[in-house]
N, C-alpha and C positions, 0 to 999 in steps of 0.2 A: 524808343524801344516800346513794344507793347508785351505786356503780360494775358494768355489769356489762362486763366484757371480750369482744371477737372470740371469745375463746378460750373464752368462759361461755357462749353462744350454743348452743343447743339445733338440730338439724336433722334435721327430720321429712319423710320422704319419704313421701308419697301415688301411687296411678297416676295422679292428675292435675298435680302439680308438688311441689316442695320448698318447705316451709317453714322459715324462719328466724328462733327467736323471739328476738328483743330484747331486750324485757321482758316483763316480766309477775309476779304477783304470786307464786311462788316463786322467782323472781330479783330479788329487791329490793323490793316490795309496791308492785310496779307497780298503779295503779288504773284503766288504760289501757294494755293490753298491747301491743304493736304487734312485729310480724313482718316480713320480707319471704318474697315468694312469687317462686317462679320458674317459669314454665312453657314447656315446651317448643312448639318450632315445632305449629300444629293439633291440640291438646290441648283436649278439652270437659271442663270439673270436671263434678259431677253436678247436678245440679236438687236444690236444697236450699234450708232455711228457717234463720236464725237468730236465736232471741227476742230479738236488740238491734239498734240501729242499728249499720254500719259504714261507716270511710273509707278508699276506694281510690284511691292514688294509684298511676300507671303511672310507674315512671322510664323503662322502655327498653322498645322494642317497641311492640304493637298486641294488643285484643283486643276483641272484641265480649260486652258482658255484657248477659242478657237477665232485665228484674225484671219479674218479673207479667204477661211477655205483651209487653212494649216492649223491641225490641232497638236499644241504640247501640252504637256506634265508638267508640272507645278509642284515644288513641294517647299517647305518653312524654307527663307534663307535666298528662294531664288526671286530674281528679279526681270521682270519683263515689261518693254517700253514697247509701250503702243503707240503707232503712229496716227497721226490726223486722220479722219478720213476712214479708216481702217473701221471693217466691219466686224463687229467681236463680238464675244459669248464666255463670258466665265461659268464654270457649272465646279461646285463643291464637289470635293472629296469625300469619302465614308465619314470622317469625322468634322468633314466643312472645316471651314478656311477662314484664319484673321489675317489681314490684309492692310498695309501703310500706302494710301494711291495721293500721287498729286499729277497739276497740273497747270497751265495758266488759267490766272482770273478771266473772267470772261467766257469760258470755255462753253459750248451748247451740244446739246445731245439731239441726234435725231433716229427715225426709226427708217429703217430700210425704204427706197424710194419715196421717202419725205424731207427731201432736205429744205423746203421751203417751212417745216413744222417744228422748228430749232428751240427748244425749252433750256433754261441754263437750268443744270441740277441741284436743287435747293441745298445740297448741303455745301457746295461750291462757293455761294455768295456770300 
């Protein structure tokens, strides 16, 4: 069993929100990383790819995320699985959005028409 403490907690600031990782596989060989995100009031992340499935759940706030061309609504409570591959776009609500995301170890993000330009996202490992 691993324990990782508040205090163990990694915090990765992007100009699109804060991330907060959990776990993940250098804090305990997490095989299911899981973070929280915080994003501020009207904040778009970028248009980005990541070769695995991922689970977003909204705890607080509103946000509209947009996979492949289909935008929904987002609000505390809902939960939305993105698939691999899937091109996507979170953008904050009037009050921005905290947010519970996992997904496999290993996972890489890439940017539109760069899939050979695959970065694992720091708060992942």
């Amino acid at each position: 069993m691993s324990i990782i403490r508040s205090t163990e907690s990694r915090r990765i600031e992007t100009p699109a929100a804060v991330m907060h990782t959990l776990a993940s596989p250098t804090q305990g060989a997490a095989v299911n990383p899981i973070w929280k995100v915080e994003a501020a009031a009207g904040v778009a992340g970028p248009v980005h790819h990541i070769d695995a499935e991922q689970v977003w759940t909204l705890l607080e706030g509103t946000a509209v995320v947009t996979i492949d061309g289909e935008r929904v609504a987002l609000a505390a409570g809902d939960t939305a699985v993105v698939p691999a591959e899937a091109e996507r776009q979170f953008t904050s609500g009037a009050n921005g959005f905290t947010a519970v995301v996992t997904g496999p170890a290993g996972m890489s993000a890439y940017l539109p028409g760069r899939p050979h330009e695959k970065v694992a996202p720091p708060w992942t490992v």
